[in-house]
N, C-alpha and C positions, 0 to 999 in steps of 0.2 A: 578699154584703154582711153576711149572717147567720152567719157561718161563724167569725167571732172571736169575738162575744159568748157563744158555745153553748161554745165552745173554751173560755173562760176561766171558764165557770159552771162548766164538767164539772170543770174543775180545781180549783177550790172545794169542790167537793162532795168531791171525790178526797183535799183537806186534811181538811175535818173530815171523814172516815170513818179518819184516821189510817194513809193507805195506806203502803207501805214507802218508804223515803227511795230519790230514783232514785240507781244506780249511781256511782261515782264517775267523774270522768272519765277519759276514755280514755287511758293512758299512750303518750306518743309519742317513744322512745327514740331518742337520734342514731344509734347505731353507733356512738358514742366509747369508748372505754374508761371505767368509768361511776365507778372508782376516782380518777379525773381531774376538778378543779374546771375546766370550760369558761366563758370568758366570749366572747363575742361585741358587737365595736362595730361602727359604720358611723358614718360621717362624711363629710359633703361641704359642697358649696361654689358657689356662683353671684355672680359678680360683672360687675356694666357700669362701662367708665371711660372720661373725657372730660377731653381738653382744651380746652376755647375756644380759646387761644392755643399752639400747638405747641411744644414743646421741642427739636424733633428741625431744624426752618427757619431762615429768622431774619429775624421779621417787624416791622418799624419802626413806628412811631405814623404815621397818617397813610397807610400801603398798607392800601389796600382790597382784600384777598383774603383766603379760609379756611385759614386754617394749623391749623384742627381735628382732633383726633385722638381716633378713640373704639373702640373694643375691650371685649371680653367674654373670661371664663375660666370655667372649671369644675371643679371634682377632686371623685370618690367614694375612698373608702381605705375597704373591708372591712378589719377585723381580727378574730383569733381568739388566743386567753392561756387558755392553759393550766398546771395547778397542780397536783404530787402533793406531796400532806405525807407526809413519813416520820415513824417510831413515835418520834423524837426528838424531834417538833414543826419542824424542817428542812425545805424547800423545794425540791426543783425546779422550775424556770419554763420557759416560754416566750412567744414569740411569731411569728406572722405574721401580716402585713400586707401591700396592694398600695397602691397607688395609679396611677391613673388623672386626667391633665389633659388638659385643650386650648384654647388661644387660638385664636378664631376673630374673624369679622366687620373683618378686616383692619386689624391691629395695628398699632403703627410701628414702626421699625426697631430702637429698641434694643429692645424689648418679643422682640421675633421673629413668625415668621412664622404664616401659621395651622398650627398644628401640634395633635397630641396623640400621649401615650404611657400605656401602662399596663405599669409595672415593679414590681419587689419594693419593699416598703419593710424592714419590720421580719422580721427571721428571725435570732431569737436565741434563746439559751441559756442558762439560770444556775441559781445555789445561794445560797440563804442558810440564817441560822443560824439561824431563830425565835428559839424559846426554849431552844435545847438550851443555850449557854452562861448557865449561870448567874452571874448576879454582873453580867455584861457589861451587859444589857439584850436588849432583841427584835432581833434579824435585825441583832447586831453585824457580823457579816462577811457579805459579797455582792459575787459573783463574776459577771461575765455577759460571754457571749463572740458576737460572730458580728455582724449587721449590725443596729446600734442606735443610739438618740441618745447624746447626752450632753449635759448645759449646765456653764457654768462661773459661780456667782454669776447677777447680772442679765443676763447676755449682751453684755458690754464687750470681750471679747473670742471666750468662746467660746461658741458656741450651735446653728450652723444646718450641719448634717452633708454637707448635700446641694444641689447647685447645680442652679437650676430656670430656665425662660426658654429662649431658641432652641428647639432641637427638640425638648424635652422638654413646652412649654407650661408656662400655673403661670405666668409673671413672679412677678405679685402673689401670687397665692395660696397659694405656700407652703407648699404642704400638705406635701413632703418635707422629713423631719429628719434620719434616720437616718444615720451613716456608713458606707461601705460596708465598712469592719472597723472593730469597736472590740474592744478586750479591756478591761474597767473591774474592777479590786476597790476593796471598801471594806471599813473597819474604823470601826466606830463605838459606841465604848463610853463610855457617858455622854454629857457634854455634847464630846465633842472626835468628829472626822472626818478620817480622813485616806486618801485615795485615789490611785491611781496609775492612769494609764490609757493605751491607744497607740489611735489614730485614724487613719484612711486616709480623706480626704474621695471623697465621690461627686461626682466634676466632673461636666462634660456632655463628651457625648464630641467633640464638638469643641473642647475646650476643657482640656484633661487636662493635669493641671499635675502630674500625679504627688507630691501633699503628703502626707506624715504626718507625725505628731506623737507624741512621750512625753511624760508629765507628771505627776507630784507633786502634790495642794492637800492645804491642812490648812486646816479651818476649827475656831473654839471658839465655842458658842452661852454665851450670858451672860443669863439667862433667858428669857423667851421675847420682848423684842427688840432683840435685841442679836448680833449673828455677826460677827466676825472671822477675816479670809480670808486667804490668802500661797500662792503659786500658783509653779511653775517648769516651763515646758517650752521642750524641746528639739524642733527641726523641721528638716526634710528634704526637698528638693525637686532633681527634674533638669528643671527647665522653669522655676523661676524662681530666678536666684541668689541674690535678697537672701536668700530663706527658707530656703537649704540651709545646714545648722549652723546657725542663728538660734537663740539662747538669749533664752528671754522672761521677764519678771519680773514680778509681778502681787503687788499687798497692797490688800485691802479692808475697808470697813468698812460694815456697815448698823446705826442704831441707832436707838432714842429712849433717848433717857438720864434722864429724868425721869421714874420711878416714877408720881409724878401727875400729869403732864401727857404720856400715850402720846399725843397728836394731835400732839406734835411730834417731827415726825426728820427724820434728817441722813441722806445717803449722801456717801462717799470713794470713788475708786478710783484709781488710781497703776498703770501699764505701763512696763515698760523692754523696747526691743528691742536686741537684741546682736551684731552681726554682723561684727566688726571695722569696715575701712570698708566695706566691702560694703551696712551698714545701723547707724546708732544714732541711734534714734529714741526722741520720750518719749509719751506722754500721760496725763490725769489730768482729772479730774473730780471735781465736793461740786455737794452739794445739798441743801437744805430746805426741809421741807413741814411744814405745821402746817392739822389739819383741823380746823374746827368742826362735830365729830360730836352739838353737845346744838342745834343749831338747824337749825329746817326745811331740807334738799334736802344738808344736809353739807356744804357746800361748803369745799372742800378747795386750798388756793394753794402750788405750788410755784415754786421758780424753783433752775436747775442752769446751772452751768458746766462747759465741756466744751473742753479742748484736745488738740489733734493735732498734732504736729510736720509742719511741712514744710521740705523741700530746703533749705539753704543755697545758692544759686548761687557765693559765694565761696569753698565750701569744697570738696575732693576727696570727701569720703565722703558718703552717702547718708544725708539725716537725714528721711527723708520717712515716716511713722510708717505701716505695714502693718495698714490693720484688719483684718485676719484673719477668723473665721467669726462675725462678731459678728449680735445675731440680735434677733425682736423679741417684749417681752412686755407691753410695753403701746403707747398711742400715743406716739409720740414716740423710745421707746428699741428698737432704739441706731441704725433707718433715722431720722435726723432730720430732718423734717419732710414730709409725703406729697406734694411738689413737689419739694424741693431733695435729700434724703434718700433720695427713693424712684428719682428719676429724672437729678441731671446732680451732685450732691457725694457725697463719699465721705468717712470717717472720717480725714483725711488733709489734712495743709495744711488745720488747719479751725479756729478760734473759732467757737465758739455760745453764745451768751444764749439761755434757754429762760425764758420764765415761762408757767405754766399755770394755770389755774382751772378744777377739779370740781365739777360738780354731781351730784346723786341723789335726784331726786324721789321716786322709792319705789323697790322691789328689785327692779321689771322695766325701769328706763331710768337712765340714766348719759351723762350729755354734757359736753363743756366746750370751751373756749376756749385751743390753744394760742400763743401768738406766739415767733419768733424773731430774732433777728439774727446773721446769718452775716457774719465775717470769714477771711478769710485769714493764716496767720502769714507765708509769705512770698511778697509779690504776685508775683516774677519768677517765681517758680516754675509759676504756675498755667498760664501762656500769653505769648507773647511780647508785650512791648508793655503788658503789664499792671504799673501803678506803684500802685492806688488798694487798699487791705485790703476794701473795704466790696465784699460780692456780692450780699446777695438781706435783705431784709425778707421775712419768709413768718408767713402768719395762717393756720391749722386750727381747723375747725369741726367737732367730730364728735357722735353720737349713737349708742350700742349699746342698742336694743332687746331685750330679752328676750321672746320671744312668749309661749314655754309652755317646759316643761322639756326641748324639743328642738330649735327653732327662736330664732335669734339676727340679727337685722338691722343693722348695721352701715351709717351712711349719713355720709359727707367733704364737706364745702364747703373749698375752698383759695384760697389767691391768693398771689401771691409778686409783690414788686416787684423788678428786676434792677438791681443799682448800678452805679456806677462800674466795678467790675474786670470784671466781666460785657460793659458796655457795651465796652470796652475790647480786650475779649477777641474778641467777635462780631460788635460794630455793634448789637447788639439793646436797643432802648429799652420795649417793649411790654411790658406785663404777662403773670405766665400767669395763668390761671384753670381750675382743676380740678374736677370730680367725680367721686364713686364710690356704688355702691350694692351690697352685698354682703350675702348671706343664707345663714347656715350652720344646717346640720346636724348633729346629733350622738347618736346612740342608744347 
């Protein structure tokens, strides 16, 4: 018990007699090539989800049984990004990554089964141009090839590289992005952007739809918020015919236009898909948000409209709008809503009313209040026997925690009411009710 206090006098003593400064520490070299900027991440992921009332039965007001459904998921993804600068200020890059999921505790059926995998994620390659072109600006041109993401805009249509769920585990979690080929260049001198890219998605291999994609965007930034976008790809498929030759057409807008008043913007988006009859379908979307950034918690209200063509039943060709790899980067966009969105509608035959409210008590919590109203654009289409446009009222409740500069908690309250065309559709009159609870990592 006397063995720390003697310990830290001697050490005292050892200060003022002005002993020699200890060693430095001990260098601990990877074995990398040391000419090589290394970084290293790690990321992962724990989530529980619950239904009270089941999506997958179809359980009536007034039956007394458990139609409950509740499941768990996981994913770690090591990565490692590597960087040699050449004497030109020029870049070569890479990366690898894995990822590792698994749904367990007896999932429901569209979810899948208890599964997990651990596959490649990111394993790619590239160049850009720092600063060697002068005039242009920093890292004008970049080139990357091999298995990588890419997004398009907000993710309206393009975003999510990698299909997760069945035997792969992840449903929710999502931790894969990456396509399993991309080749992406960019040019980007001053305020304009213009990229060309081809895409080979990573199905599940049950599930192999053989898609790739070529494509064109140009965007022009108008100071710093304001980006106008125009988008054109061509896709290809031998497992699904709408999308083999499909020409897609894409023009966007994200702005606040008023210099003194940045709390308020607008977002635009417009799609055309093009298939002869085979497929010609539209959608589009606007939205406005205006934040009160000079009073306590911010709070912040938007509200978006959101259409999606579906099927004509009187007509011969296919007008039923394809959402494609569309992906998510906040609540709400582009899975719409964490009941209707996440688990029985799709971007397709769809009207949505969205209005939201933000809050931000300080810089480690953020929650708010989403509500919806789901319509149909054409009821026959959804299911036989369905005459009524109205499907689901749905309310999200959410909270993102920020613990510490590693840990992020994530926690969903939901409830969805089923209308008319639902009822219509299934016999199901009962509500659902949702939770989740999700806690990520990120070094």
């Amino acid at each position: 018990m006397f063995v720390l206090p003697i310990f830290l006098l001697a050490a005292g003593v050892a200060r003022a007699q002005d002993a020699p400064a200890p060693d430095k520490p001990e260098e601990r070299p990877t074995g990398l090539p040391s000419k090589v900027t290394w970084k290293f991440n790690f990321d992962a992921g724990w989530g529980g989800f619950g239904f009270a009332n089941s999506l997958y039965q179809d359980p009536k007001e007034g039956v007394r049984q458990d139609y409950g459904d509740r499941w768990m998921e996981g994913f770690l993804k090591p990565a490692l990004t590597a960087t040699y600068t050449l004497p030109s200020s020029s870049e070569f890059y890479g990366k690898l990554s894995g990822t590792g999921e698994r749904t367990y505790a007896t999932p429901p059926p569209l979810v899948g089964r208890d599964e997990s995998s651990f596959l490649p994620e990111d394993l790619y390659i590239g160049w850009r141009s720092g600063k060697a072109l002068e005039g242009l600006g920093e890292n004008a041109l970049d080139f990357t090839v091999g298995r990588a993401p890419f997004t398009l805009g907000h993710g309206f249509l393009l975003w999510d590289g990698a299909a997760e769920g069945g035997s792969r585990g992840g449903y929710w979690s999502n931790a894969r992005k990456a396509f399993a080929f991309a080749a992406i260049g960019r040019f980007k001198p001053g305020h304009h952007t213009v990229e060309s890219f081809f895409l080979k998605k990573d199905d599940l291999p049950e599930h192999e739809t053989d898609t790739q994609l070529w494509g064109a965007n140009y965007e022009y930034r108008i100071g710093e918020t304001t980006t106008l976008g125009a988008t054109y790809m061509k896709w290809w498929s031998t497992t699904i015919p709408q999308r083999d030759q499909l020409n897609v057409y894409n023009a966007r807008a994200y702005t606040a236009p008023i210099p003194a008043v940045k709390s308020l913007s607008f977002e635009a988006e417009y799609a055309a898909e093009r298939n002869h009859d085979t497929l010609h379908a539209d959608a589009w979307t606007a939205q406005g948000a205006y934040e009160l950034s000079e009073v306590g918690w911010k709070p912040k209200l938007t509200y978006r409209y959101a259409f999606f063509e579906g099927d004509k039943p009187e007509t011969t060709r296919n007008e039923a709008f394809d959402p494609l790899y569309l992906g998510f980067y906040d609540w709400g966009s582009w899975w719409q809503g964490e009941i209707a969105g996440e688990y029985f509608l799709s971007n397709s035959n769809l009207i949505s009313h969205q209005v939201r409210v933000h809050v931000a008590p300080n810089d480690s919590v953020g929650g708010g209040l989403i509500l919806y109203k789901f319509l149909l654009d054409q009821p026959a289409s959804y299911a036989p026997g369905v005459t009524d446009r109205n499907v689901a009222l749905e309310a999200d409740t959410y909270v993102d925690w920020k613990i510490n500069r590693n840990f992020t908690a994530s926690f969903i309250v939901a409830f969805a009411d089923p209308e008319t065309a639902v009822q219509q559709a299934s016999g199901r009159t009962k509500n659902f009710k949702y939770g989740m609870v999700f806690l990520a990592y990120s070094y």
